[in-house]
C-alpha positions in Angstrom: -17.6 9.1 -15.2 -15.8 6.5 -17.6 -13.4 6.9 -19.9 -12.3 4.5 -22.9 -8.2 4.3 -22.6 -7.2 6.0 -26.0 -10.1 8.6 -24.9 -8.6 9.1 -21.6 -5.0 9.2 -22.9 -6.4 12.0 -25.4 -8.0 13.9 -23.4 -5.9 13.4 -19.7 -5.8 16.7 -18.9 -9.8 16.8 -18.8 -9.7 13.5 -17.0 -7.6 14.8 -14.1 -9.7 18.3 -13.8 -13.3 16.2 -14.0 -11.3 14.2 -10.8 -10.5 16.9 -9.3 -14.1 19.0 -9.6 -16.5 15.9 -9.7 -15.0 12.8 -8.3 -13.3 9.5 -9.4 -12.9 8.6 -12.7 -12.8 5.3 -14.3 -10.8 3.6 -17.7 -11.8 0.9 -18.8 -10.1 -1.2 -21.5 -11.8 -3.3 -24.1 -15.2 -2.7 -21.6 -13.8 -3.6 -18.4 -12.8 -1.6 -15.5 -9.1 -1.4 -15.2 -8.1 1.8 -13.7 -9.6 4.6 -11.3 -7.7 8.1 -11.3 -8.6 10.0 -8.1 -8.0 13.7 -7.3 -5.1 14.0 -4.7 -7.9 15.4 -2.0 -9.6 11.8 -2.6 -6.7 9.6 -2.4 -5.5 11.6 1.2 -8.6 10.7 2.7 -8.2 7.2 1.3 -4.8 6.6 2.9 -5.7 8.7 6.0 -4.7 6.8 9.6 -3.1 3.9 7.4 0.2 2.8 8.3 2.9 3.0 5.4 5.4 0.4 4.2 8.0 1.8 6.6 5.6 1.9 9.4 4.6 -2.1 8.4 8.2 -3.2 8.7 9.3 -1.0 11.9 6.3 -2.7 13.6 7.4 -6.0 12.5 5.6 -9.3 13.3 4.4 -9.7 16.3 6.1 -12.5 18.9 3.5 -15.5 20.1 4.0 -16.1 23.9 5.6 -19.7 22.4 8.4 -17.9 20.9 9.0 -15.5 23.8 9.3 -18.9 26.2 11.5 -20.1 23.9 14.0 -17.4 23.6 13.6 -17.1 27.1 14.7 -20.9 28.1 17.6 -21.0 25.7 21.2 -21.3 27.1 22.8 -17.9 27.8 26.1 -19.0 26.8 27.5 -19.8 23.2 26.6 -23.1 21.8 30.8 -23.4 20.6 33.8 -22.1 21.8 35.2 -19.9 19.3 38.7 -18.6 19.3 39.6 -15.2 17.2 
Protein backbone atom coordinates (compact mmCIF):
# COMPACT_ATOMS: atom_id res chain seq x y z
CA UNK A 1 0.00 0.00 0.00
CA UNK A 2 1.10 3.80 -0.15
CA UNK A 3 0.99 6.18 2.17
CA UNK A 4 1.16 10.12 1.71
CA UNK A 5 3.93 11.34 4.55
CA UNK A 6 1.58 13.59 6.81
CA UNK A 7 -0.85 10.45 6.32
CA UNK A 8 1.65 8.03 7.31
CA UNK A 9 2.99 10.19 10.22
CA UNK A 10 -0.83 10.41 11.35
CA UNK A 11 -1.66 7.27 11.28
CA UNK A 12 2.02 5.29 12.02
CA UNK A 13 0.74 2.99 14.25
CA UNK A 14 -1.61 1.55 11.35
CA UNK A 15 1.28 1.78 8.94
CA UNK A 16 3.50 -0.47 11.01
CA UNK A 17 0.56 -3.17 11.81
CA UNK A 18 -0.58 -3.17 7.76
CA UNK A 19 3.60 -4.04 7.54
CA UNK A 20 3.40 -6.35 9.78
CA UNK A 21 -0.02 -8.35 8.60
CA UNK A 22 0.16 -7.51 4.71
CA UNK A 23 3.55 -6.56 3.63
CA UNK A 24 5.73 -3.47 2.77
CA UNK A 25 4.56 -0.20 2.83
CA UNK A 26 5.48 2.74 0.87
CA UNK A 27 5.61 6.86 1.58
CA UNK A 28 5.85 8.85 -0.85
CA UNK A 29 6.43 12.62 -0.72
CA UNK A 30 5.04 15.14 -3.00
CA UNK A 31 4.09 11.77 -5.39
CA UNK A 32 7.34 10.09 -5.43
CA UNK A 33 8.50 7.11 -3.60
CA UNK A 34 10.86 8.00 -0.84
CA UNK A 35 10.57 5.49 1.93
CA UNK A 36 9.52 1.73 2.39
CA UNK A 37 8.80 0.56 6.15
CA UNK A 38 9.10 -3.27 6.34
CA UNK A 39 7.91 -5.51 9.19
CA UNK A 40 10.95 -6.86 11.18
CA UNK A 41 10.08 -10.59 9.75
CA UNK A 42 10.71 -8.88 6.17
CA UNK A 43 13.80 -6.95 6.79
CA UNK A 44 15.49 -10.46 8.62
CA UNK A 45 15.00 -12.23 5.47
CA UNK A 46 16.31 -9.24 3.62
CA UNK A 47 19.64 -9.06 5.52
CA UNK A 48 19.73 -12.95 5.94
CA UNK A 49 23.50 -14.57 4.91
CA UNK A 50 24.76 -10.84 4.43
CA UNK A 51 27.85 -9.95 5.96
CA UNK A 52 27.68 -6.83 8.36
CA UNK A 53 29.92 -3.71 8.61
CA UNK A 54 32.13 -5.50 11.18
CA UNK A 55 32.18 -8.57 9.20
CA UNK A 56 33.20 -6.11 5.85
CA UNK A 57 36.19 -4.65 7.78
CA UNK A 58 37.50 -7.86 9.60
CA UNK A 59 37.69 -9.43 6.09
CA UNK A 60 39.50 -6.53 4.80
CA UNK A 61 40.62 -6.14 1.18
CA UNK A 62 41.90 -8.71 -0.31
CA UNK A 63 45.95 -8.86 -1.29
CA UNK A 64 46.74 -9.19 -5.30
CA UNK A 65 49.62 -11.74 -5.82
CA UNK A 66 51.68 -8.19 -6.93
CA UNK A 67 51.48 -7.03 -3.50
CA UNK A 68 52.19 -10.30 -1.80
CA UNK A 69 55.63 -10.50 -4.13
CA UNK A 70 56.29 -7.30 -3.03
CA UNK A 71 56.10 -7.58 0.61
CA UNK A 72 57.78 -10.61 0.13
CA UNK A 73 61.13 -9.19 -1.75
CA UNK A 74 61.45 -6.30 0.58
CA UNK A 75 64.66 -6.08 2.81
CA UNK A 76 64.15 -7.76 6.22
CA UNK A 77 66.12 -5.32 7.99
CA UNK A 78 65.32 -1.64 8.90
CA UNK A 79 65.68 0.86 6.24
CA UNK A 80 67.71 3.31 9.18
CA UNK A 81 69.56 2.70 12.15
CA UNK A 82 67.66 4.04 14.92
CA UNK A 83 69.05 4.63 18.39
CA UNK A 84 66.48 4.87 21.53
Amino acid sequence: MEWQLQDAKNQFSKVVQKARLEGPQEITVRGERTAVVLSSRDYDALRAGRPTLVDDLLAGQAWDNELLDALEERSKTPSRDVAF
